[in-house]
N, C-alpha and C positions, 0 to 999 in steps of 0.2 A: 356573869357566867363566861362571856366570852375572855374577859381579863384575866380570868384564872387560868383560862384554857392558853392564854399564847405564854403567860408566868408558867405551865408547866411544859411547853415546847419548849421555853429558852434553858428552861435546866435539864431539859432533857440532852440538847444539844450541849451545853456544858458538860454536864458530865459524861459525854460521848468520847468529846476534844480530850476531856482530862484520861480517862481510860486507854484514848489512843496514846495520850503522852505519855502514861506508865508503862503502855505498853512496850513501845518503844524504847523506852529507857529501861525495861529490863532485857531485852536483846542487848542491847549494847553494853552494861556493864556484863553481861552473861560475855560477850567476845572479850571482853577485856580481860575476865576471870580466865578465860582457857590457857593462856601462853604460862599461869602461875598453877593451874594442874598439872597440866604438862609436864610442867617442871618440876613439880614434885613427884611426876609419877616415874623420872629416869630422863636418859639421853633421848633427844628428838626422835621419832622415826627415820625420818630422812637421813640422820646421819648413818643408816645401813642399808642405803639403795645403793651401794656401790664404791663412792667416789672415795670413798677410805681404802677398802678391801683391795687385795692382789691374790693374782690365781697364780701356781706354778707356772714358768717358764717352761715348755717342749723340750726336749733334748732329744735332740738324733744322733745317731751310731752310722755313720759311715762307713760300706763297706766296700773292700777291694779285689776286684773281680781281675784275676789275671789275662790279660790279653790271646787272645788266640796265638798259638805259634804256627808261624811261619810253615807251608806247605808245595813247595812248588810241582808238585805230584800229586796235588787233593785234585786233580780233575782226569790222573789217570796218563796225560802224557805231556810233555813238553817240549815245544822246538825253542834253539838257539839259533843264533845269528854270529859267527864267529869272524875278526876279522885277523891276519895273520900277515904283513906286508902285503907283497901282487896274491894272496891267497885269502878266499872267502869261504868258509869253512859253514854249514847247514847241518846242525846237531839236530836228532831227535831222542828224545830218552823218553821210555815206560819201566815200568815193572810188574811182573807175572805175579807180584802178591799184590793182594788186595789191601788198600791202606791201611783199614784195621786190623791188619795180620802184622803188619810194621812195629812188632814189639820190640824190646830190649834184647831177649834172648834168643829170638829168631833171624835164621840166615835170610838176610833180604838180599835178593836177585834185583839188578838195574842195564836194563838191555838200550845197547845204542846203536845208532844208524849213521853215516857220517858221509857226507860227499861234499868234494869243494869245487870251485871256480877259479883262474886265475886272470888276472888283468893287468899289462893287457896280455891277448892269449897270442899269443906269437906261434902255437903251436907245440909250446913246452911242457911238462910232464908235472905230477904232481903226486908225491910218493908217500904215505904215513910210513915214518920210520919207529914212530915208540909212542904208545899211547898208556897215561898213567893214570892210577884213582887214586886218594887217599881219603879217610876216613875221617872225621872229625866229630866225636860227641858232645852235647852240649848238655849242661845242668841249669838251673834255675839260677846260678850262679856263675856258669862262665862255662869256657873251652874246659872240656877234660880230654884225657889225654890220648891223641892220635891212635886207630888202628895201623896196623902194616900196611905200607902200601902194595899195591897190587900191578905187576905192569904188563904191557903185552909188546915185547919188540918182536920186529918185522923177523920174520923166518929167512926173507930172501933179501936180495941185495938188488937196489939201493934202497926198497921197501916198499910197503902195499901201494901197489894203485890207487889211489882216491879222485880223480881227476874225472868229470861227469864224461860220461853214463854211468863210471865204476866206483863203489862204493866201497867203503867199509861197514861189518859190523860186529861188533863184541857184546858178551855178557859179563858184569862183574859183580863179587858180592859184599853186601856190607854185613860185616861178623856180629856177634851178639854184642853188644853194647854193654855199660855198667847199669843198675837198674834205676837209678837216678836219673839217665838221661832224658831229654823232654823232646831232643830232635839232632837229628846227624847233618852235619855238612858237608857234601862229596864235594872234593874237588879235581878238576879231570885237567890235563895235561896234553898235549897235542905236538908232539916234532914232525912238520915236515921238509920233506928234501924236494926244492924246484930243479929244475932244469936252467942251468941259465941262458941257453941257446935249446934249440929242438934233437940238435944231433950232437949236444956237448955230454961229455961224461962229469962236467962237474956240477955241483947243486947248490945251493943257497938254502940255509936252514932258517927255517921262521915257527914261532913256535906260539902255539894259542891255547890261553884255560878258560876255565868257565866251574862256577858251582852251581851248587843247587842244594839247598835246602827240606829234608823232609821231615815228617813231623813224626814220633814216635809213637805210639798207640801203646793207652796206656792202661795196664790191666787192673 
């Protein structure tokens, strides 16, 4: 009894061994089998996770934003610093319209104030004898073409006082423009007559400009 009893543990265990080794060897021909379904079921997966495929390229549109033009009256007033030989000339300029009234076809008013200094001061005199605007419109494209000039000579002889405390001051206009334009250039003009001694009647002419720039309001 006992002999039969370990005769049937040893084939038990045998055919344990043997089961695990079928078993194992149908895993393995099974992985061997996959790479030949695979293949017959089509291209890998893998080959469309990406590394083939391309997306379109972005493309952007560029745009061009034209610059702000030029204003030297967008804050309402302006001082100059004028220099003229022994004469220093102190501009201020405003205007009674309001910037965005500064259209093409409207009369712009440009009011000035003016007083100089001379150096060295001997005592000598300091006389605005002609003071000039001219007009210059501008397009997207370039200078068009000059208004009239505007001038204001002195009434009296040898001409206006300008020498501190005493001042000058004028108002001048800038005409309707062409509707194109985007901004006007005034250009101002200055003759004066010095003294060349305190008690001489002769003069020395020195003469000083200045522009300015304003910007056209546009409807």
């Amino acid at each position: 009894m006992k002999a039969v009893g370990r005769n049937d543990a040893s084939v038990g265990i045998r055919d344990g061994r043997q089961v695990h080794r079928f078993a194992r060897a149908g895993v393995i021909a099974g992985l061997l089998a996959l790479p030949v379904a695979l293949a017959g079921c089509g291209p890998a997966p893998w080959n469309n996770w990406g590394y083939e495929t391309s997306s379109p390229t972005p493309t952007f549109t560029r745009q061009t934003v034209a610059p702000p033009v030029k204003n030297d009256l967008s804050s309402g007033s302006t001082q100059r610093d004028l220099q003229a030989g022994a004469v220093k000339a102190t501009v201020d300029y405003w205007s009674t319209l309001s910037m965005d009234k500064w259209t093409a076809d409207a009369l712009k008013p440009i009011s000035l104030s003016l007083i100089t200094t001379v150096e060295p001061n001997d005592g000598q005199k300091v006389y605005l004898q002609r003071a000039t605007m001219v007009a210059v419109p501008q397009s997207d494209t370039g200078d068009l073409a000059p208004l009239d000039p505007q001038v204001d000579a002195a009434s009296v002889n040898p001409g206006y006082l300008v020498l501190s405390p005493y001042s000058y001051s004028q108002n001048f206009t800038v005409g309707p423009v062409p509707s194109n334009a985007i901004s006007v250039t005034v250009q101002f003009t200055y003759d004066f007559l010095v003294q060349t001694t305190p008690t001489s009647n002769e003069y020395a002419k020195q003469t000083a400009s200045d522009t300015l720039t304003i910007a056209i309001a546009q409807q």
